[in-house]
C-alpha positions in Angstrom: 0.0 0.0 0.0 1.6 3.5 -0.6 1.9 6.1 2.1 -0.6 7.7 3.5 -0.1 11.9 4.4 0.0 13.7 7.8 -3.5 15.1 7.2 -5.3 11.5 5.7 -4.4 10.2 9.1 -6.1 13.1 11.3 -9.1 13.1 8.7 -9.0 9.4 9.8 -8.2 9.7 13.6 -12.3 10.7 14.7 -14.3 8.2 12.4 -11.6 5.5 14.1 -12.8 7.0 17.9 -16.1 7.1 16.8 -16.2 3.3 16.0 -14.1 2.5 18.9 -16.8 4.4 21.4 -19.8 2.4 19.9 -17.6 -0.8 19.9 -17.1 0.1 23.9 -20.8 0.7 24.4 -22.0 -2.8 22.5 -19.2 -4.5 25.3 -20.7 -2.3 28.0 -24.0 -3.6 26.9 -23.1 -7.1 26.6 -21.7 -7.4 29.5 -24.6 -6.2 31.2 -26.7 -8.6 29.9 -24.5 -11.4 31.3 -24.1 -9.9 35.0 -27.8 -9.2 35.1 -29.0 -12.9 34.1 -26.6 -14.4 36.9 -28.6 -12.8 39.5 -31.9 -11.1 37.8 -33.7 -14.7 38.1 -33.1 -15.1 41.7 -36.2 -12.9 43.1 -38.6 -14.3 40.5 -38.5 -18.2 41.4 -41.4 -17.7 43.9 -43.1 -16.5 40.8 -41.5 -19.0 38.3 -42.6 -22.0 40.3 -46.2 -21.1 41.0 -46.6 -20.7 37.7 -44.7 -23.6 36.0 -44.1 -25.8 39.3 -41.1 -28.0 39.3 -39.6 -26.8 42.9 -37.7 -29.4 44.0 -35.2 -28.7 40.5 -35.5 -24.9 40.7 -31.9 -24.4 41.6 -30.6 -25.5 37.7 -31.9 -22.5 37.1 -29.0 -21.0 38.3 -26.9 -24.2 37.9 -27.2 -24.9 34.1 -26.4 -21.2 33.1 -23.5 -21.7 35.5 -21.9 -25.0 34.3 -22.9 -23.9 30.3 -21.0 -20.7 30.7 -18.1 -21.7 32.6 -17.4 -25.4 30.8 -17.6 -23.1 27.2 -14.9 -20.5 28.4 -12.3 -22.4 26.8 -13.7 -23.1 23.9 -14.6 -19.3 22.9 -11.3 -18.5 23.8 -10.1 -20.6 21.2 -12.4 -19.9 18.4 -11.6 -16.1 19.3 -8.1 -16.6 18.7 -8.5 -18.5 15.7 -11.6 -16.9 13.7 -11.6 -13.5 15.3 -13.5 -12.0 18.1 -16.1 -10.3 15.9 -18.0 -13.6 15.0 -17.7 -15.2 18.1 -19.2 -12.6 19.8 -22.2 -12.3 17.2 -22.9 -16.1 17.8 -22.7 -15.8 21.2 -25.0 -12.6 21.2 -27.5 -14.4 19.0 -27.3 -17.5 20.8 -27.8 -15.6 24.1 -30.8 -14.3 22.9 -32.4 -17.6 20.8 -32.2 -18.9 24.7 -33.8 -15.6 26.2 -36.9 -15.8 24.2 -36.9 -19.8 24.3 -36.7 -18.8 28.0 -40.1 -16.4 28.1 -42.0 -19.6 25.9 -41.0 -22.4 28.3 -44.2 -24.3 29.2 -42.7 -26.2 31.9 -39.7 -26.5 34.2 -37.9 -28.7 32.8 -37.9 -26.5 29.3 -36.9 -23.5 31.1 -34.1 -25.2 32.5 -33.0 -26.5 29.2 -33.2 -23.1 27.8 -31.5 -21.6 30.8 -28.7 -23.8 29.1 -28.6 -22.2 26.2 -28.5 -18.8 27.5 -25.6 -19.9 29.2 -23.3 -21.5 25.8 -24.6 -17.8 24.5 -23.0 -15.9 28.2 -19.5 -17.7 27.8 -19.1 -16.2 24.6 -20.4 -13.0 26.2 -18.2 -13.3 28.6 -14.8 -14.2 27.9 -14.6 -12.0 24.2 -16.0 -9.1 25.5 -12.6 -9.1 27.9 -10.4 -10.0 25.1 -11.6 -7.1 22.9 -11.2 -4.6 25.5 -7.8 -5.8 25.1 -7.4 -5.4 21.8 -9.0 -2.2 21.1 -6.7 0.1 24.1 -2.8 0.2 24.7 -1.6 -0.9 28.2 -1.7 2.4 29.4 -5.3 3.0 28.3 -7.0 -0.6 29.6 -7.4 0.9 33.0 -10.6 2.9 31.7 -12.1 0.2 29.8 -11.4 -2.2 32.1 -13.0 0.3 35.1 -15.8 1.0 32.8 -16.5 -2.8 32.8 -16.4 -3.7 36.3 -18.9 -0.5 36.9 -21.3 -2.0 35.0 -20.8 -5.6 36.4 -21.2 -4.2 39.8 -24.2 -2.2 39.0 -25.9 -5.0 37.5 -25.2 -7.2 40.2 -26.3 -5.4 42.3 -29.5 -3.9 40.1 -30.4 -7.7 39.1 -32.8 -9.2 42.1 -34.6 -5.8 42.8 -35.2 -5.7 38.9 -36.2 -9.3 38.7 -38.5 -8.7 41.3 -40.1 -5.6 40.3 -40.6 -7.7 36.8 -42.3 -10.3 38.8 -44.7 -8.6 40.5 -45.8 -5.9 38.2 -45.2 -7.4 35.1 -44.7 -11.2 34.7 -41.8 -13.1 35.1 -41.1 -13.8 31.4 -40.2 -10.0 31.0 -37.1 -11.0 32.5 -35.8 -13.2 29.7 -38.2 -10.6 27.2 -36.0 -7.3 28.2 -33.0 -9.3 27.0 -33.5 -9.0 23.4 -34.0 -4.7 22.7 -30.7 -4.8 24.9 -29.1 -7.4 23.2 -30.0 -6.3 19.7 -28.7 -2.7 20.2 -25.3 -4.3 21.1 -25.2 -6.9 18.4 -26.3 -4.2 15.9 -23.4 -1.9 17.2 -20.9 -4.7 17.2 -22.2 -5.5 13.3 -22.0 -2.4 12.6 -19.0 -0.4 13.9 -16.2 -3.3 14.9 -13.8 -4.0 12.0 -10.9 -6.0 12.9 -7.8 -5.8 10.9 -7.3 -7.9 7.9 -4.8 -11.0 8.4 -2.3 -13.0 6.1 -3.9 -15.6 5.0 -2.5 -18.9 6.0 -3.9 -22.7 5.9 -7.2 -23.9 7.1 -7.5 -22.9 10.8 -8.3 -26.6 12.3 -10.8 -26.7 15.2 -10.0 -29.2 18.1 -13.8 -30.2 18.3 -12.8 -33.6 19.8 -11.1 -31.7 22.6 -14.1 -29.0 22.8 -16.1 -32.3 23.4 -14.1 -33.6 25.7 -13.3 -30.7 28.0 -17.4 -29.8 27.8 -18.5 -33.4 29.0 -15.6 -33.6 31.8 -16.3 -29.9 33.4 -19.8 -30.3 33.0 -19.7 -33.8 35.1 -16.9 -32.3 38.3 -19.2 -29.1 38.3 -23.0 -31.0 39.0 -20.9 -32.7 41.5 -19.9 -29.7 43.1 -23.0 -28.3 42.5 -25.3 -30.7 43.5 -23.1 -32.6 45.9 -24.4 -31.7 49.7 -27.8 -30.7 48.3 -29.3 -32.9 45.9 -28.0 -35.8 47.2 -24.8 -36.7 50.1 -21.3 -36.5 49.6 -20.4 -40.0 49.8 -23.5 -40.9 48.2 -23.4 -43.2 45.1 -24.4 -40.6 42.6 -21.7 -37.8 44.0 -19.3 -40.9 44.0 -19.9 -42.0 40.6 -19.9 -38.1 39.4 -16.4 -37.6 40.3 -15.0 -40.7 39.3 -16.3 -40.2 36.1 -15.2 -36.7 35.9 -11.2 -37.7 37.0 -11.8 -40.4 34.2 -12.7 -37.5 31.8 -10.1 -35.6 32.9 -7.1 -38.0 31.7 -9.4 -38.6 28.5 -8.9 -34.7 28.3 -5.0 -34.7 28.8 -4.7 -37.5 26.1 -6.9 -35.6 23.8 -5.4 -32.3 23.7 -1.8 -33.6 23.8 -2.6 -34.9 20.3 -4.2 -32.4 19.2 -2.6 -29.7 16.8 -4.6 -27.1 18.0 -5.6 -28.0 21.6 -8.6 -25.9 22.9 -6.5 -26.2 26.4 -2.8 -25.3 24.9 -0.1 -27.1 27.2 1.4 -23.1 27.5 -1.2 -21.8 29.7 0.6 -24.0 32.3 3.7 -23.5 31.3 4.3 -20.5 31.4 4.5 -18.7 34.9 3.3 -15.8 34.4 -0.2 -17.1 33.2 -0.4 -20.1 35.6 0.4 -17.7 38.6 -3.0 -15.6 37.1 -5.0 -18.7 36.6 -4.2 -20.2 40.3 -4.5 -16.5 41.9 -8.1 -15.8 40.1 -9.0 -19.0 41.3 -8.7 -18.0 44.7 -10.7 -15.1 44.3 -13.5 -17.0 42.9 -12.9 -19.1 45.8 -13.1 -16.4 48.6 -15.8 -14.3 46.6 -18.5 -17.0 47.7 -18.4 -16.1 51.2 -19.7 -12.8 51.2 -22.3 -12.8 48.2 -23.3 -16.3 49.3 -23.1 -16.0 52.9 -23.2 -12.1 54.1 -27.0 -11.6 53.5 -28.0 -14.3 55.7 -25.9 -13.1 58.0 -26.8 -9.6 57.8 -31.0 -10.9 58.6 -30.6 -13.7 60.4 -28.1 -12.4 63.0 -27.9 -8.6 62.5 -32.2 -8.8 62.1 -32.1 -6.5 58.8 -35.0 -6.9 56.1 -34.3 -7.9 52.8 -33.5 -4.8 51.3 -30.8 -3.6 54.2 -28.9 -6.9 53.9 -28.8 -6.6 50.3 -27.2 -2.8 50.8 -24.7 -4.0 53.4 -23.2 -6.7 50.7 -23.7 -4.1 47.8 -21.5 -1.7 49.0 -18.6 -3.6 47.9 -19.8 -2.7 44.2 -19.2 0.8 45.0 -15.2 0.6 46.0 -14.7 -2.2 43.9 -14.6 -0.2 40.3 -13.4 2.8 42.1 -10.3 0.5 43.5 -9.4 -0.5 39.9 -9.6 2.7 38.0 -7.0 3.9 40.5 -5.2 0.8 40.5 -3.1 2.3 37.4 -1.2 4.7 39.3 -0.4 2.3 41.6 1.0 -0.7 39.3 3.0 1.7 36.8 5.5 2.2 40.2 5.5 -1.0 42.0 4.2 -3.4 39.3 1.7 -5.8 38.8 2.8 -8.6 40.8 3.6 -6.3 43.6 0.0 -4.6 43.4 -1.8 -7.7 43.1 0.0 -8.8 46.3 -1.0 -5.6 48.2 -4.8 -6.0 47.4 -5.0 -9.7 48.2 -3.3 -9.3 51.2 -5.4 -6.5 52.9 -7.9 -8.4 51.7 -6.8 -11.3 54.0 -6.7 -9.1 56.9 -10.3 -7.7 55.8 -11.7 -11.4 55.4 -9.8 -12.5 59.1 -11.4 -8.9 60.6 -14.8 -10.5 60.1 -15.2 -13.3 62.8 -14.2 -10.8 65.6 -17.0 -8.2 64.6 -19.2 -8.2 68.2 -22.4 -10.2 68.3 -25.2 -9.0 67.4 -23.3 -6.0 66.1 -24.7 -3.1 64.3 -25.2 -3.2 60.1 -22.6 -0.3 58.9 -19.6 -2.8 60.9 -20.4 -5.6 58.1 -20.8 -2.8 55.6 -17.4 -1.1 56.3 -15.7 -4.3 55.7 -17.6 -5.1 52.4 -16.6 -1.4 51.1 -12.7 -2.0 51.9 -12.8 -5.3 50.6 -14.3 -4.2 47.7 -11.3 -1.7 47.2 -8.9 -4.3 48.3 -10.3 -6.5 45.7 -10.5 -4.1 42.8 -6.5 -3.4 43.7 -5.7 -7.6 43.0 -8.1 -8.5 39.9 -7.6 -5.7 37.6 -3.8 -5.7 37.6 -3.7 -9.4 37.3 -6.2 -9.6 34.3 -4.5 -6.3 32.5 -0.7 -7.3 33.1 -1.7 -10.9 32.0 -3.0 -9.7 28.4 -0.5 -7.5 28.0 2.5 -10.5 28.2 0.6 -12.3 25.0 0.0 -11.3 21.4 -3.4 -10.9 19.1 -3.3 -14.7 18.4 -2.9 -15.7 22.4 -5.3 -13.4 23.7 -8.4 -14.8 23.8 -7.2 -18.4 25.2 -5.3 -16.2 27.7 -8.6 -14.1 28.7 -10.6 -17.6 28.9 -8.4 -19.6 30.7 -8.3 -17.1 33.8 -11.9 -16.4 33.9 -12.6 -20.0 33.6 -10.3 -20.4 37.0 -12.3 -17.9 38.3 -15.6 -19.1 37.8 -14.2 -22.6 38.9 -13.2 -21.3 42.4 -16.8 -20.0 42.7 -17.9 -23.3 42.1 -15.7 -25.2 44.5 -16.3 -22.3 47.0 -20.1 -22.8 46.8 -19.2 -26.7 47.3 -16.8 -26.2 50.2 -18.0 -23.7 52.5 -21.7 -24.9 52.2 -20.5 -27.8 53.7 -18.6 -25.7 56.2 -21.5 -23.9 57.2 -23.8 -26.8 57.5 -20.7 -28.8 59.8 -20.9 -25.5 61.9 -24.4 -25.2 62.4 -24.7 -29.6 62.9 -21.8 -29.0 65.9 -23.5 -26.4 67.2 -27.3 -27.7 66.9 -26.6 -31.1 67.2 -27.3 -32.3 63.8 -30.7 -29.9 64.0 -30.7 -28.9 60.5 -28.2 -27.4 57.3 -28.0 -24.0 57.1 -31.2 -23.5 54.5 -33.5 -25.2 57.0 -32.5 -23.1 60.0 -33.0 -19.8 57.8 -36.4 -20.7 57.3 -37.0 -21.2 61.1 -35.5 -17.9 61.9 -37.8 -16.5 58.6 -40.8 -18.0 60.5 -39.5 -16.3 64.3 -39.4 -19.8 65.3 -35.8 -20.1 66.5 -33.8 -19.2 69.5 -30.8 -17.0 70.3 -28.9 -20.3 69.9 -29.6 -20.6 66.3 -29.0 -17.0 65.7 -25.4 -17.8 67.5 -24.9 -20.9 65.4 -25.3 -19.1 62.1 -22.8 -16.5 63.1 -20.2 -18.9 63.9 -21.2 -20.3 60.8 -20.4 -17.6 58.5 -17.4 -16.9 60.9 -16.2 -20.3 59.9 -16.9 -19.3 56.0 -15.1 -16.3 56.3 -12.1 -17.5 57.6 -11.6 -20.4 54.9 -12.2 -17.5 52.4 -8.9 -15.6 54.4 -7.4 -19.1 54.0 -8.3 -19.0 50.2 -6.8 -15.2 50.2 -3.5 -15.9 51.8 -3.2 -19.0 49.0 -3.4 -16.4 46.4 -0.7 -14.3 48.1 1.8 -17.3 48.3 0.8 -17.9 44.9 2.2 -14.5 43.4 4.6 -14.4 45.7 6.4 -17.5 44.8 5.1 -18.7 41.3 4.4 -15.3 39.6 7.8 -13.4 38.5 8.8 -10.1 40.1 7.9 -8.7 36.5 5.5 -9.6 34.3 7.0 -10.1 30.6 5.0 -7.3 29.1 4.6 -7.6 25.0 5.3 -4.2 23.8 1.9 -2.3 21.8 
């Protein structure tokens, strides 16, 4: 191509900003629509099951979005990095919203559930390349703001979700929840159409898919995750189901290993382990997921059944973390361009520690702005370890890493949720059986204390509890410090712009 003048590329500089700024608001969008449907559902099951019935399977509401978004990470990643993140993202969006308006037509449980699913192979997509292009379009210096921009509006939608979901319910219907999907979703699939046009590459020889190993890493995180998920609920840990769940899923597992080490193109690359940088990301994210359950799982029964706060108030006293959270990582910039990203990561995760090991020695019954204080400077320890990590980790790959990068750390993070939901329900309930004497798990006591049924005693047994919780999620904090501190390296091997 011949040169282009001074003045061609400022006439071209504002139609380039313009694009970019619709391109930011279709992610902004998108990622909205995932963050909402994670927790929007939650205050319109009441609703839900009177309608269609089918309560004793409710919770795969929740769980077959989870496992469908989590075990397709990978694979998104992959095709990202291979085909481009333009039409991943437009099958994602269209799947996302084929599953939203299968959603609002279920007839029965069962069908909602299975279209809950394919929202969920939509929200991966959603998910993971809506990160990766917020790499791609903004230099290192600049993926502070986009980064910010997107944890502002994953906050505010996690936050917005249940008292939306239940205005929806009882004014509307409950199928205007899956309905108010598609104007959103359209706007943002039309803008990504539209206005994102990724840059022309060589051409080279057939890209080859590893569909084999798609398969097989699908079928072998979708069988460990309904163990995690449903063991301790659905049926008992040492049960026969649970048992045969996780054998099958360690069998899967080597079936995944042999797989992808044959593979030419392995959905799981070998380097995403190999390389210290990204495996001290991917273990340290894990953690997070890990120690996030305690408070968004936990605090809110905490915060009514112990403190005595309506609904509303304990949802305030855990959303407050939303608010220093975004805050945290905008600043977070000024703080990793002197010290580093390893270095800032370490200083959030390990006030963060402190924060999580503050909790248990908060006075009983306490007053509700003790909790809330905590949540806010977690929230800004938080927002000081995650952003750096995510930034510093997509800035030490190229365009054609990226994506499998971006994936493979969210997918960490969304496994430590899972294992976090696993292991510190059974925490709680161990608490609460020690301290009852086998009276109940911790759902059943809940609903004595909703009823003004139990004694003092329960009330104490729930707080020691979520004590207990909280300090495995310190536990889970002070393994990502040790993580950074002795895997990651001192500098991360940034890729120059």
């Amino acid at each position: 191509m011949g040169s282009t003048s001074s003045a061609e590329r400022e006439a071209a500089r504002p139609a380039a900003a313009g694009r970019r700024g619709a391109v930011v608001a279709a992610l902004m969008l998108s990622m909205a629509l995932a963050a909402l449907d994670a927790t929007i559902v939650s205050t319109a099951v009441p609703q839900i099951v009177g309608d269609l019935g089918g309560f004793s399977v409710f919770s795969w509401l929740f769980s077959g979005y989870l496992l469908a978004v989590t075990v397709t990470l990978p694979l998104y990643g992959k095709l990202s990095d291979t085909f481009g993140r333009k039409p991943v993202l437009i099958a994602g969006s269209v799947l996302f919203l084929l599953g939203s308006l299968l959603c609002a037509l279920a007839w029965n449980m069962g069908a909602l559930i299975a279209f809950r699913v394919v929202q969920g192979l939509g929200g991966g997509a959603l998910q993971g390349t809506v990160q990766t292009l917020a790499a791609d379009l903004y230099p290192l210096k600049d993926r502070p703001k986009i980064q910010s921009k997107l944890s502002t509006v994953w906050a505010v939608s996690a936050v917005a979700g249940p008292g939306l979901g239940g205005v929806l319910a009882a004014y509307a219907d409950w199928r205007w929840i899956f309905l108010i999907n598609l104007p959103i979703g359209a706007l943002a699939l039309w803008l990504i159409v539209r206005h994102l046009h990724e840059p022309e590459r060589e051409a080279t020889a057939r890209a080859r898919v590893d569909w084999p190993g798609a398969l097989a890493v699908f079928a072998c995180g979708g069988v460990l995750l309904t163990a995690l998920v449903q063991g301790g609920v659905a049926w008992p840990w040492l049960s026969v189901p649970s048992l045969a769940l996780f054998g099958a899923g360690l069998a899967l597992v080597a079936v995944v290993v042999l797989v992808e080490r044959r593979a030419a193109e392995p959905i799981i690359p070998g380097w995403v382990w190999r390389r210290r940088t990204i495996a001290a990301v991917n273990l340290a994210l894990g953690a997070l997921g890990l120690l996030m359950v305690a408070p968004s799982v936990f605090l809110p029964t905490y915060a009514q059944s112990v403190l005595g706060l309506a609904p509303v108030a304990a949802g305030f006293v855990l959303s407050v973390w939303t608010l220093s959270w975004p805050v945290s990582a905008a600043l977070s910039q000024h703080v990793y361009r002197r010290i580093g990203f390893r270095n800032t990561a370490m200083l959030g995760i390990g006030a963060a520690a402190l924060i999580l090991f503050a909790f248990p020695f908060l006075p009983y019954p306490g007053q509700a702005w003790q909790p809330a204080l905590l949540m806010l400077l977690l929230g800004a320890a938080l927002g000081l370890f995650q952003l750096p990590l995510i930034v510093g980790v997509q800035s030490t790959v190229g365009w054609a890493e990226r994506g499998t990068t971006t994936a493979s750390v969210l997918f960490c993070r969304q496994t430590g949720q899972t294992i976090g939901a696993a292991v510190f329900g059974a925490v709680a309930n161990g608490v609460l059986a020690a301290r009852l004497g086998g009276a109940g798990d911790l759902d059943s006591v809940t609903q004595a204390l909703d009823s003004g049924s139990a004694p003092e005693a329960t009330r104490r047994a729930i707080a020691d509890a979520v004590h207990a919780v909280y300090l495995g999620a310190a536990c889970a904090a002070a393994l990502a410090f040790l993580v950074l501190l002795f895997l990651a390296p001192r500098k991360f091997p940034v890729l120059k712009d």
